[in-house]
C-alpha angles and dihedrals in degrees: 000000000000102000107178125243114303117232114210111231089260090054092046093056103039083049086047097043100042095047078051090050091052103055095036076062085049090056089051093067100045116092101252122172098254096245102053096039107080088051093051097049091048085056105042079059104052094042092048092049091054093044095052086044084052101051103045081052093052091050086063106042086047088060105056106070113226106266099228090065091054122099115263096249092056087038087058091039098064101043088061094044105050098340132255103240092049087058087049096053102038086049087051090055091055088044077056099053105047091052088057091051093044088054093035082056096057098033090068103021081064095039087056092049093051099038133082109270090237096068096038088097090058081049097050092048090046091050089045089051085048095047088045095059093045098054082048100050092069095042085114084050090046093044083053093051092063096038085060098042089056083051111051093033099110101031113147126268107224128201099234097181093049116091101260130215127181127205127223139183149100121305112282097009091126104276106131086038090058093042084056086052099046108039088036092219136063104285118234115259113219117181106253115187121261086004111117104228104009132258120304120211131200144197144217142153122210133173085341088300113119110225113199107195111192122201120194118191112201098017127066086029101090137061111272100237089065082056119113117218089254087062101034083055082046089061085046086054082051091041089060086059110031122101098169139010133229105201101191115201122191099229086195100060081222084122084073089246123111114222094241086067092044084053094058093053091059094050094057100038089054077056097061093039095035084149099054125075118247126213116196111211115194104218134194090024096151086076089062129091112162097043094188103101091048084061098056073069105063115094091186123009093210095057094049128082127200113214143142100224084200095055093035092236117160094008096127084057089059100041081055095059092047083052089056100036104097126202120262127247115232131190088217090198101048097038092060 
């Protein structure tokens, strides 16, 4: 989300008040009848001050899309990241905002035309105090906006309309090694909240059908019950996206995980996405010899793929069932 550059009230109002100052010296050198000059000059600024206050609010308020219309994983995104109700609140204070000065604007504006000239500059400096407290009466909303523009900075851009698969699986069972394989580049990183390194994408194009696969280190590789809320609402974000899942086990064990407690993951995981389907790769099988205890393992042979991701074994197997996987179809609304 790309939010503008946020002013500090003090900027605001310097920026408000100078652009004033300028054209009141425009009006001084214009030939204006001596009774009605000074007034015009005190209102020109005012006007001018507001407008100037206005439009740099608007700017920012253009910019953020509104977040219904979002789709539900940057919806959800973004209420993990900063929190939705907090940008809610924080763009109301500068609608706020923007009504009082409109009204503040022709309030004066209306108070110089109708008064004596000789009192437009106390009603200047009335309308500017006004204008000041207000400014500075969103500063908190101001100070959130760029809180949240630091923090969504560098949210990742998703291919909505590409078939998307999501990789899950203990740390070091193979998972950025496959992505390598499969996308055949090095995938993008995009900062993705409570992950430690951020999500990697990648891309690939088969059979003129665009395939998104999706790694997220830190997040779907523990069991769910050692997850935190904040977590648990990161997988819904994943949930919105994913139209199939990799589960990667490390047939080895070298990952420092047993499978039994590989085993569990899955399970767990199959429980948070019950509506997706779930593909179990049996990775790092070039360091196994006896593979019947790996088989204890397989729920379905025929959803389950043996491959080594370093040697790029098994890797065609795998290409075949992303040909076959088809995007979901999601009701966005009602889903969220």
């Amino acid at each position: 989300m790309m939010i503008p550059t946020i002013p500090t009230p003090d900027e605001l109002l310097d920026k408000g008040f100078s652009r004033g100052k300028k054209q009141a010296d425009l009006m001084r050198t214009q030939k204006i009848p001596k009774h009605l000059k000074g007034k015009r000059i005190e209102e020109r600024r005012v006007i001018t001050s507001c407008q100037v206050i206005k439009d740099k609010l608007k700017s920012i308020l253009d910019s953020v899309p509104d977040i219904e219309d979002l789709p539900p994983f940057y919806q959800d995104y973004i209420d993990i990241t900063v929190g939705v109700d907090d940008m809610k609140q924080a763009l109301g204070g500068l609608n706020w905002a923007y009504s009082i000065l409109t009204q503040l604007e022709k309030e004066y504006g209306s108070k110089i035309r109708k008064n004596p000239s000789e009192k437009a500059t106390t009603l200047q400096k009335q309308a500017y105090g006004r204008i000041a407290s207000v400014v500075n009466k969103i500063k908190k909303d101001l100070d959130f906006l760029d809180f949240a523009k630091a923090n969504l900075r560098n949210m990742p851009t998703i291919d909505f309309d590409a078939t998307t698969i999501v990789i899950a699986g203990f740390p070091n069972v193979g998972k950025s090694t496959l992505l390598n394989q499969i996308s055949g580049a090095d995938p993008q990183i995009a900062n993705y909240p409570f992950t430690t390194k951020g999500i990697q994408i990648g891309h690939v194009e088969r059979h003129w059908k665009s395939i998104q696969i999706i790694d997220t280190p830190g997040l779907l590789d523990r069991p769910v019950l050692e997850m935190n809320d904040i977590e648990l609402n990161a997988i819904v974000a994943l949930e919105h996206l994913a139209d199939a899942i990799l589960f990667i086990f490390d047939a080895s064990e070298t990952c420092g995980f047993g499978l039994e407690s590989q085993y569990n993951l899955l399970k767990q995981i199959e429980k948070i996405f019950d509506n997706i389907p779930v593909i179990y790769l049996f990775n790092k099988m070039d360091l196994i010899e006896d593979t019947s205890y790996v088989e204890q393992y397989v729920d379905e042979l025929d959803n389950s793929i043996f491959i080594s991701a370093i040697e790029g074994e098994g890797i065609d197997k795998i290409n075949k069932v992303l040909d076959s996987v088809k995007k979901i179809e999601r009701n966005e609304e009602e889903e969220y």
